[in-house]
C-alpha positions as CSV (number, residue, x, y, z in Angstrom):
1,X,185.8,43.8,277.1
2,X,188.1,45.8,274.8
3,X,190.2,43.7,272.6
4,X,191.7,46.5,270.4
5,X,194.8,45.0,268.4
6,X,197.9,44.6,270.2
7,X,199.1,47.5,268.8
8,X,196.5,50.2,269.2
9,X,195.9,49.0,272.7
10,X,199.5,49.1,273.3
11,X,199.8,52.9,272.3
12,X,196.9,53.3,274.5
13,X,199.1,51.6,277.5
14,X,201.5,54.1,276.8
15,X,199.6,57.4,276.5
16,X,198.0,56.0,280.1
17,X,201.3,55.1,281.6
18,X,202.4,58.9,280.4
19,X,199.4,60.8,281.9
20,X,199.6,59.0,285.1
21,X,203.3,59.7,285.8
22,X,203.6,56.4,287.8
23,X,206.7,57.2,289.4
24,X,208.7,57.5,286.2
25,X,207.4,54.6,284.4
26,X,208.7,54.0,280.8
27,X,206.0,54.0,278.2
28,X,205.3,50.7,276.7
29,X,206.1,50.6,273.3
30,X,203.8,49.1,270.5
31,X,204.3,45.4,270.2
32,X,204.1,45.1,266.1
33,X,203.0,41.7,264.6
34,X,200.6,40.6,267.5
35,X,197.2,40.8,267.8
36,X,194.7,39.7,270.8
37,X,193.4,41.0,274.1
38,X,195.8,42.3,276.3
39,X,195.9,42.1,280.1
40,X,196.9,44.9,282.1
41,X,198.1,44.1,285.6
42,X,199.7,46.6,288.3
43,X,201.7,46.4,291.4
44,X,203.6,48.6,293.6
45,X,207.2,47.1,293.0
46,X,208.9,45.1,290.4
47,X,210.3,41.8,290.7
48,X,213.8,41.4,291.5
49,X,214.9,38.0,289.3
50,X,213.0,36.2,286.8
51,X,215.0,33.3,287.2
52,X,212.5,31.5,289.7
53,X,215.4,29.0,291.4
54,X,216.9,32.4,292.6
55,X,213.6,34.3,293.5
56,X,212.2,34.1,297.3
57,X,209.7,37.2,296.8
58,X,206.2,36.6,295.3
59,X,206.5,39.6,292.7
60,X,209.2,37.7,291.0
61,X,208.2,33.9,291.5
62,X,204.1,35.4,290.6
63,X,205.6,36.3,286.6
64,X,208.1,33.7,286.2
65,X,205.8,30.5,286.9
66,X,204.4,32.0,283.8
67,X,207.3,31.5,282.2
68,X,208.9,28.4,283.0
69,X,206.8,25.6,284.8
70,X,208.0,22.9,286.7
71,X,206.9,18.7,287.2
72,X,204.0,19.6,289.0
73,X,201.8,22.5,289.7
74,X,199.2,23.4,291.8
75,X,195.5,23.7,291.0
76,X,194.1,27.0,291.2
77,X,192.4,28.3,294.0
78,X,193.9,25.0,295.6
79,X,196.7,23.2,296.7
80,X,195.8,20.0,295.3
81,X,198.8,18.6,292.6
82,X,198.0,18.8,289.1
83,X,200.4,17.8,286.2
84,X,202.9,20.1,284.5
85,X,206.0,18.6,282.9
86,X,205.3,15.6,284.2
87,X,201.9,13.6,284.1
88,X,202.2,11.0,286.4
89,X,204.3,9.8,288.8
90,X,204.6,7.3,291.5
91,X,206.9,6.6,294.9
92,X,208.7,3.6,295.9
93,X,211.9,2.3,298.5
94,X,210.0,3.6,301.7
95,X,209.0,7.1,300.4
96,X,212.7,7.1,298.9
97,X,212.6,7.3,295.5
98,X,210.0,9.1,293.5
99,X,209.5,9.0,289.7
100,X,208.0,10.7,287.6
101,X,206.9,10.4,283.8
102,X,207.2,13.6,282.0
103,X,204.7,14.4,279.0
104,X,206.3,13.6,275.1
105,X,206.9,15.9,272.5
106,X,207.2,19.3,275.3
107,X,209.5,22.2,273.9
108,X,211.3,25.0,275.9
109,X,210.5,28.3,274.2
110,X,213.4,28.6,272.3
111,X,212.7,24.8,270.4
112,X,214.6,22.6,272.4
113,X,213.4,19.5,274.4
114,X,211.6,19.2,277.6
115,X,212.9,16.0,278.5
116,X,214.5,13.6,281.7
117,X,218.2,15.5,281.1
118,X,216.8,19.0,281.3
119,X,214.9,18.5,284.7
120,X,218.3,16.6,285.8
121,X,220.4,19.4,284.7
122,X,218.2,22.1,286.1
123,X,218.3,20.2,290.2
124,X,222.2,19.1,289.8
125,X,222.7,22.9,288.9
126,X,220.5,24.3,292.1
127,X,221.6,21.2,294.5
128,X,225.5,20.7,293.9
129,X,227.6,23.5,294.6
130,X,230.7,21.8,292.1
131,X,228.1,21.8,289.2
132,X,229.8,24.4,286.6
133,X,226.4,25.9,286.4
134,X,225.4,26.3,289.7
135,X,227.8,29.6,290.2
136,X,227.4,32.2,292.9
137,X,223.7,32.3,293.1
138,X,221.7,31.8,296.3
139,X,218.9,29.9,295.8
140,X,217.6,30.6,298.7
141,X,214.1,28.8,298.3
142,X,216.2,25.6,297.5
143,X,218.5,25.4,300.7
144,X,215.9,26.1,303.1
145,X,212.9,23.7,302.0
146,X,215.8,20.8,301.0
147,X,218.4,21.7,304.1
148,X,221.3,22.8,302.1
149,X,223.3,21.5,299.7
150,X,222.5,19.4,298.0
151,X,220.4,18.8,300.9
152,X,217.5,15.8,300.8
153,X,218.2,14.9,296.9
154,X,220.4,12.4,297.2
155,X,220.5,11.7,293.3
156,X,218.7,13.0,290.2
157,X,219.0,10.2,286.8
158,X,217.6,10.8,283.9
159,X,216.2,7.0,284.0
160,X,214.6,7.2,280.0
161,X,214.0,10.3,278.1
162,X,210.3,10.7,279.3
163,X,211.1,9.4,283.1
164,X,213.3,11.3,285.6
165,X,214.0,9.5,289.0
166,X,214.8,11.3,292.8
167,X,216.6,9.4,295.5
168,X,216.0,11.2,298.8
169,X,218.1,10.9,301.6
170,X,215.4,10.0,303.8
171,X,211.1,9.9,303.7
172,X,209.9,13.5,303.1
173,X,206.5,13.6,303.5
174,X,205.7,17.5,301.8
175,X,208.5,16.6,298.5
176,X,205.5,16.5,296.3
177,X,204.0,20.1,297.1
178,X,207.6,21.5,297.4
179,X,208.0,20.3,293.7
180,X,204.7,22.4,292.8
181,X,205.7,25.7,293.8
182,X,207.3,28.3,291.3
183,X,210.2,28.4,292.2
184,X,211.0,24.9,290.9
185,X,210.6,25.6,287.3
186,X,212.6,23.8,285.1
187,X,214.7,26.2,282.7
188,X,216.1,25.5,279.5
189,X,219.9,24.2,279.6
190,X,221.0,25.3,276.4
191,X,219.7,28.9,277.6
192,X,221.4,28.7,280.8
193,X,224.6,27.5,279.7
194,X,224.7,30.6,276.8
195,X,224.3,32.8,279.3
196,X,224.5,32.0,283.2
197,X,223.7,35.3,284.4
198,X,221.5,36.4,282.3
199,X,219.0,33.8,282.5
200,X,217.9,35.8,285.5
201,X,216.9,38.7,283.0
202,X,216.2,36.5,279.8
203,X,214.8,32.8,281.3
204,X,213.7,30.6,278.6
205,X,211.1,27.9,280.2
206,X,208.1,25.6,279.2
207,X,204.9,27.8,280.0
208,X,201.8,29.5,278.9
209,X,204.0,32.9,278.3
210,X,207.5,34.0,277.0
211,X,209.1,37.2,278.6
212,X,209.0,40.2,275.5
213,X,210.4,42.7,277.5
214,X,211.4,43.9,281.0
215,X,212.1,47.3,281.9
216,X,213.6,47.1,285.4
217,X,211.2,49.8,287.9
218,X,208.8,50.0,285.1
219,X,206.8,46.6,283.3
220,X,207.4,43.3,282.4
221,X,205.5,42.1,279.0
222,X,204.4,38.7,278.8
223,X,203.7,36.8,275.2
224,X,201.6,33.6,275.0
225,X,203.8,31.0,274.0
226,X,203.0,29.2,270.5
227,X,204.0,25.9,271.4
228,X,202.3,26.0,274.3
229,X,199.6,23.2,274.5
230,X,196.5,25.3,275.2
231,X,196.6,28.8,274.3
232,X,195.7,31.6,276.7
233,X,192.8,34.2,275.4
234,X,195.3,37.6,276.7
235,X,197.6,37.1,274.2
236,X,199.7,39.6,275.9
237,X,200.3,40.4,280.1
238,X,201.8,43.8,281.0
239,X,202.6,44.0,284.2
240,X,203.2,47.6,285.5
241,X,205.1,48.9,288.3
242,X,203.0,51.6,290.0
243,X,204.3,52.8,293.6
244,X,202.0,55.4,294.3
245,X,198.8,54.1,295.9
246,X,196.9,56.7,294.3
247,X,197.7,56.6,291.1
248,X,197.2,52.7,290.9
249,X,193.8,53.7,292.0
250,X,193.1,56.1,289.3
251,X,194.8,53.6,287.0
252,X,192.1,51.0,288.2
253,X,189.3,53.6,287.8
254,X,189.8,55.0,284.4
255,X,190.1,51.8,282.7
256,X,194.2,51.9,282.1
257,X,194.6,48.8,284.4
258,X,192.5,45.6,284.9
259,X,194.1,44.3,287.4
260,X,195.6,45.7,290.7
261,X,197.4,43.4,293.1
262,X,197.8,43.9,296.7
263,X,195.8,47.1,296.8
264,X,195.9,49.0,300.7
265,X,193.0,48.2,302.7
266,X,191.3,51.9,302.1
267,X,192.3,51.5,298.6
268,X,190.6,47.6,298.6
269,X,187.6,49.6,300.5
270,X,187.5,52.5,297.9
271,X,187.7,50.1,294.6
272,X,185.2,47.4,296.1
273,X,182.1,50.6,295.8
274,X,183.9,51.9,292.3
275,X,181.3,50.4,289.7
276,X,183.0,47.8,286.8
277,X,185.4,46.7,289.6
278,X,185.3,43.7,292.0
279,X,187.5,43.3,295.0
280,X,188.4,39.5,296.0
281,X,190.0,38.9,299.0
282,X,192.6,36.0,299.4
283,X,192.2,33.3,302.1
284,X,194.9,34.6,305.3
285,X,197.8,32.0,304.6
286,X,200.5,34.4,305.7
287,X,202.2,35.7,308.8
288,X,203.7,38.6,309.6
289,X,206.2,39.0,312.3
290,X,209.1,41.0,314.1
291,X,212.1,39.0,314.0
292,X,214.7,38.8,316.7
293,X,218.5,37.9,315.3
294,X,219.7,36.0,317.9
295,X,223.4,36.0,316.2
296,X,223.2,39.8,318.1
297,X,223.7,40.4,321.2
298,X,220.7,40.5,323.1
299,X,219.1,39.0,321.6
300,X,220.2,35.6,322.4
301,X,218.7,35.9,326.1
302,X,215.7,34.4,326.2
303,X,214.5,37.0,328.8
304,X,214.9,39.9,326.0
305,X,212.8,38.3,323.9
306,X,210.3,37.6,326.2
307,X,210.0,41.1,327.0
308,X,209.5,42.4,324.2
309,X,206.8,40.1,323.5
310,X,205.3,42.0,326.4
311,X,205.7,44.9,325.2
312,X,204.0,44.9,321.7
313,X,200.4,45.4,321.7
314,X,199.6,43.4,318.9
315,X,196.1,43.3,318.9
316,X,196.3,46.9,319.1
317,X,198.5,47.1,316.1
318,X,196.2,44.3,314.5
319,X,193.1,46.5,314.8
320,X,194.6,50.1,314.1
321,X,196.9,48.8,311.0
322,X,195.3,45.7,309.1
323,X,192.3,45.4,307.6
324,X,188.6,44.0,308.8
325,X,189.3,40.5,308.8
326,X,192.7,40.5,309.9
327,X,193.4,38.4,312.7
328,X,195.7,38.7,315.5
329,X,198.7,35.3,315.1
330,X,198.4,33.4,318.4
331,X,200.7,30.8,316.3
332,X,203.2,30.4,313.4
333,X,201.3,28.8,311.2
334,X,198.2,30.4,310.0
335,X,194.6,29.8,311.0
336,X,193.2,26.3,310.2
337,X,196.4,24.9,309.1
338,X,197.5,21.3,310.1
339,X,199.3,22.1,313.4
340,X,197.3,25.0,314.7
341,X,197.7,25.0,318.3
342,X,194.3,26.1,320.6
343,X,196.5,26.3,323.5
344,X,198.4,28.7,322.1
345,X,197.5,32.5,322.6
346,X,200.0,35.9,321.8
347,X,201.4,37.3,324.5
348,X,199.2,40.1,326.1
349,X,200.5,43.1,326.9
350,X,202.6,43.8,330.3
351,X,204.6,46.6,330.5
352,X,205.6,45.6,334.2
353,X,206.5,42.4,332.9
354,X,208.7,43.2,330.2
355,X,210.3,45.7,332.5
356,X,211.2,42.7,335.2
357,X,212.3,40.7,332.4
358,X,214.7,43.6,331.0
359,X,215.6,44.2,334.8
360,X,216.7,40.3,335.0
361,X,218.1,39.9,331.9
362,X,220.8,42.8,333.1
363,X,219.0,45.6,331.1
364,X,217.2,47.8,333.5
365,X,217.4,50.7,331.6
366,X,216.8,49.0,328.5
367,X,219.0,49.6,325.3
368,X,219.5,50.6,321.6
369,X,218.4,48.9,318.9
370,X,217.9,48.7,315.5
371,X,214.6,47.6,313.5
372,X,214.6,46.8,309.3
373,X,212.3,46.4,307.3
374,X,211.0,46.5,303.1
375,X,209.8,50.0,302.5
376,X,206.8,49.1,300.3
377,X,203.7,47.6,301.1
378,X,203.2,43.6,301.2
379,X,200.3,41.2,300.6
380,X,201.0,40.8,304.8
381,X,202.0,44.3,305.3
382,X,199.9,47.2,304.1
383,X,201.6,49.4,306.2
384,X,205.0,48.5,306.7
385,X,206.0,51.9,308.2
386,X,202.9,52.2,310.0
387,X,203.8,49.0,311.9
388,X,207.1,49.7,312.5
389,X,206.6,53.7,314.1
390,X,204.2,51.7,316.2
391,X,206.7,48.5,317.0
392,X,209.3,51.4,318.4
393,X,206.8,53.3,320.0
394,X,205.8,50.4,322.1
395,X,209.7,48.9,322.8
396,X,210.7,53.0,324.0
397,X,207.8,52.8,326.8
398,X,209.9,49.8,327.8
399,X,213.3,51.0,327.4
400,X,214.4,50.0,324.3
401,X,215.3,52.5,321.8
402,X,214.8,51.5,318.5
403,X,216.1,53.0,315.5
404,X,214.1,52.4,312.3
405,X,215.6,51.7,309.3
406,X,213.2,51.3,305.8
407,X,215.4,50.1,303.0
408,X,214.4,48.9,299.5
409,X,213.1,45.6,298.5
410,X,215.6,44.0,296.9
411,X,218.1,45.3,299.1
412,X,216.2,44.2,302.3
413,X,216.2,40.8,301.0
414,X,220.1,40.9,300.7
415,X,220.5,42.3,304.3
416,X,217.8,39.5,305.6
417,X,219.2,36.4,304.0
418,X,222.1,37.3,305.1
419,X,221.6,38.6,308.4
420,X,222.6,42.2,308.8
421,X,220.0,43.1,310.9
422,X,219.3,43.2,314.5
423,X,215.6,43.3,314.7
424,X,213.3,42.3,311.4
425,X,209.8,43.1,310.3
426,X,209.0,40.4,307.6
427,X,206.4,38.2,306.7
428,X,205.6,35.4,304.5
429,X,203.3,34.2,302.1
430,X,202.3,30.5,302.1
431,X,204.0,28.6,299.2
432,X,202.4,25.1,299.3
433,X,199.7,24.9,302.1
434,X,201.9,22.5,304.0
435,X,203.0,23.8,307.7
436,X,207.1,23.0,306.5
437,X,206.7,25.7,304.8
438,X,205.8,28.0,307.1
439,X,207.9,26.1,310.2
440,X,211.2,24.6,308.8
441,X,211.9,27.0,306.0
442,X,211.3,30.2,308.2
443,X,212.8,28.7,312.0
444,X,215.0,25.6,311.3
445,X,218.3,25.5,311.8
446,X,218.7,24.0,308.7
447,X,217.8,27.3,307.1
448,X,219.9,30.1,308.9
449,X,223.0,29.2,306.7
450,X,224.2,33.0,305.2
451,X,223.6,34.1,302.3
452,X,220.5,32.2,302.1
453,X,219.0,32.3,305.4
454,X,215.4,32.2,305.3
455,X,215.5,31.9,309.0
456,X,215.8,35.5,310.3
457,X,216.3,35.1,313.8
458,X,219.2,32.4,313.2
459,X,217.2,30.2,315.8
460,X,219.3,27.1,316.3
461,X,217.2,24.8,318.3
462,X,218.0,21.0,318.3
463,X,214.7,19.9,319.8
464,X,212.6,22.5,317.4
465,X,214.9,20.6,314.4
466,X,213.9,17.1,315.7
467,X,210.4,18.2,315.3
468,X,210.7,19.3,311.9
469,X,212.4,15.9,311.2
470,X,209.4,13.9,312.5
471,X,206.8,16.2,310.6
472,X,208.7,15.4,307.2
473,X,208.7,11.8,307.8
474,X,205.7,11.0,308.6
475,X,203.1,10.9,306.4
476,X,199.9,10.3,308.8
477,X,198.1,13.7,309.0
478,X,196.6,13.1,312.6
479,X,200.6,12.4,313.2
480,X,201.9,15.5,311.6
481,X,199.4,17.5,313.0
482,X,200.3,16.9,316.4
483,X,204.2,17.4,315.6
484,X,203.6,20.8,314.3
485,X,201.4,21.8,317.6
486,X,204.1,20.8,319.7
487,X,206.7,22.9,317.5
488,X,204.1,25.8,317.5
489,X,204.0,25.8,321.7
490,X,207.9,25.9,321.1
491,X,207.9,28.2,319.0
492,X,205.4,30.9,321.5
493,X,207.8,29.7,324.4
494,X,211.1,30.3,322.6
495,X,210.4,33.3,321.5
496,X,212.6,33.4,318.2
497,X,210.0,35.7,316.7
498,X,206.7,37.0,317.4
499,X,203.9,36.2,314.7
500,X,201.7,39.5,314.5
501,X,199.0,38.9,312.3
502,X,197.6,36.4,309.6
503,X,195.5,38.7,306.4
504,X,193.5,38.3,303.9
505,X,194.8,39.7,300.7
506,X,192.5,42.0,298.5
507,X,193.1,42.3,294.9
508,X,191.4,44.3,292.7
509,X,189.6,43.5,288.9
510,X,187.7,44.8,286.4
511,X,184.4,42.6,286.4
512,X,184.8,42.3,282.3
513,X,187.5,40.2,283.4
514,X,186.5,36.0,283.8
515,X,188.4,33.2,285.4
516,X,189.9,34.6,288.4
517,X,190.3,32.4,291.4
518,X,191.1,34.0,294.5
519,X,194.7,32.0,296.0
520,X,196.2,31.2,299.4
521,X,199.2,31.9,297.7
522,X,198.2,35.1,296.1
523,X,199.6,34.1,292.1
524,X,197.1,35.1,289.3
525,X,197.1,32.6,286.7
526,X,196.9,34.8,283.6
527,X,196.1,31.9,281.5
528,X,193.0,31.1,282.6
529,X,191.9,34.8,282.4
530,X,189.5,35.9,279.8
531,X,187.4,38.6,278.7
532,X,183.6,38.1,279.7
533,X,182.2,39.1,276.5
């Protein structure tokens, strides 16, 4: 493996970045006073906050858990708990109150303590909207896995120094594997209170890395923290923005990246029989669907949405779009998940069907619409425009016009959360391997409040939300599994939205490279990587 110093290798970075003309990519410029292996790791977009309570995209939340960790984490390759900033904890009061018992002597990056007050500060901040630091921000990920604000958490207290206690409003069966994902990291407060709205830009956290630099469309660099308790081999992560499929390729080929995340399936294909590189491929904890916004008119007839059901050939679009492996979403929630409904089968394709639908519905010679969706490629999506051509395609031969509109990440969150849209191609990537996650954060009602909607199609169902209330209470999994297959024949007979397809995700590395464990949630732990010689 090379380990150049910091600095050679970083002038090497930047003669690579130059020659590949990624798009317009900065150069990196030499880090001086450092010295270690550095990690080179591309992707096709940048992330769009690095303050993780704000972030509801992966190429955000996958840098920033980096940076600032949270009570509990997940192990990789798993979803099984593992410590963080806390190391134990217990519950009590009916499933009511949960403690836990931080580790002593932990220090945010910029010295000050990891303590019982700074996890307090950090959920009264993202929970209560009269909390002077809480400010305009969306935290979307909070408000749709808590219900709001301030939601489940009833109470945070700072109990001791080293021991933080939650009163929930009721028992919440998945409040443990909520806590372990990203975007519960537990900032500094002295950093957030100097500067609010920066911290998005600048956070300061308790992790293996502290943020160096980020040039917004180009890289992020990532320095392993001193005070971190084990100390990672890459003493330095770049992360690269790299658009163009080909040159991320190249990039992967000639040695100027290690790592390539989310690579195309021909790419994925190509790299996999490129010598010095292995291809892994992510278990399929994901869904990708066409979202219907029920706010719009008419999409709040039952009998629309059933027809267009009809209409898409998903399997078709499955098997000319995704990659070998992919496979067609009878339900919500992904294959093998607690929930997953046998029963339950995508709608075949019936063109006569959809057009009696239409007919009954009072739309006989169809109507216009408009479809959004994120005009670069996602761990779910390969082909985002691909998918779309074909979803219009389809709808036309029924009636339905449908006028496409691409629009840039960030910005298609924006419209999403807040629900500019009449039709949506999205998709998600499992956070905690719970099927809450995929169920009452994506289809609740408790999570179609604007801004922070993470429910698309602004389905309001009470008996779906009843559902949702039994699976977080109960705590039997035989129980909860036969909740969620209830909620996912609702979901197939409702029609809110239609799942498409559940993937596996490729991503690419340099087999000098050791310690990579392929994810269900698709995050790369850069500090367990290390070179193999």
């Amino acid at each position: 493996m090379r380990t150049q110093s910091l600095g050679a290798r970083a002038l090497l970075v930047a003669v690579g970045l130059l020659l590949a003309g990624c798009g317009g990519t900065a150069p990196v410029r030499p880090l001086d006073g450092s010295s270690g292996p550095v990690l080179i790791v591309a992707r096709v977009k940048d992330a769009v906050t690095l303050d993780p309570a704000q972030a509801s995209d992966g190429m955000s939340l996958n840098v920033s858990r980096e940076i600032v960790k949270g009570l509990v984490q997940f192990r990789p390759g798993t979803f099984e708990i593992d410590p963080a900033i806390a190391q134990s904890w217990n519950v009590s009061d009916g499933g009511l109150r949960w403690t836990f018992v931080l580790k002593k002597g932990l220090k945010f990056s910029d010295g000050t303590p990891v303590d019982a007050a700074a996890v307090k500060f950090n959920f009264d901040r993202w929970r209560l909207v009269s909390n002077p630091y809480h400010g305009s921000f969306r935290y979307p990920y909070y408000s749709d896995m808590f219900g709001g604000f301030p939601g489940l958490i009833e109470d945070v207290q700072a109990v001791a120094p080293d021991r933080v206690a939650f009163t929930l409003q009721r028992p919440f069966a998945p409040f443990l594997h909520d806590l372990a994902m990203p975007t519960f990291g537990i900032g500094s407060p002295t950093a957030i209170r100097g500067d609010l709205a920066g911290f998005a830009e600048h956070p300061v956290g308790w992790g293996p890395y502290v943020l160096s630099e980020w040039v917004k469309g180009s890289h992020i660099v990532l320095r392993a923290n001193p005070s971190y308790p084990t100390q990672p081999t890459y003493q330095t992560v770049v992360v690269r923005d790299i658009p163009d499929v080909a040159a991320s390729v190249e990039a992967m080929k000639d040695g100027t990246v290690d790592v390539l995340t989310d690579p195309g399936p021909e790419a994925a294909s190509l790299l996999a029989r490129t010598p010095g590189i292995t291809v892994y491929y992510q278990p399929a904890n994901n869904n990708a669907y066409l979202g219907m916004n029920m706010d719009r008119h008419p999409f709040d007839k039952l009998d629309v949405r059933e027809a267009i059901a009809y209409a898409l050939d998903v399997r078709g679009i499955v098997k000319t779009y995704f990659p070998t492996g992919a496979r067609v979403a009878n339900c919500w929630t992904p294959p093998g998940m607690s929930g997953d409904n046998p029963s339950v089968k995508a709608y075949p394709l019936d063109d006569r069907e959809a057009r009696s639908l239409l007919t009954e519905a009072g739309f006989r010679h169809g109507f216009h619409t408009q479809l959004t969706y994120a005009n670069i490629p996602r761990p779910y999506m390969p082909d985002p425009q691909g998918v779309a051509s074909a979803i219009a395609r389809q709808l036309r031969a029924v009636g339905i016009d449908v006028k496409l509109q691409p629009l840039d990440w960030s910005v298609f969150l924006d419209r999403a959360h807040d629900g500019e849209h009449e039709m949506v191609l999205a998709g998600w990537s499992g956070d905690n391997g719970d099927p809450d996650n995929f169920m009452y954060s994506l289809l609740d009602k408790d999570s179609a409040r604007r801004p922070n909607a993470l429910n698309y199609s602004f389905w309001r169902d009470d008996a779906y939300h009843q559902l949702m209330l039994e699976g977080q209470a109960t705590s039997d999994p035989a129980e909860r599994a036969a909740i969620y297959e209830r909620a996912n024949a609702l979901i197939h007979d409702r029609v809110p939205s239609i799942p498409i397809v559940h993937v596996t995700v490729p991503i690419a590395a340099r087999t000098s490279i050791a310690g990579f464990v392929p994810s269900a949630d698709t995050s790369i732990n850069f500090e367990y990587l290390r070179p193999t010689g």
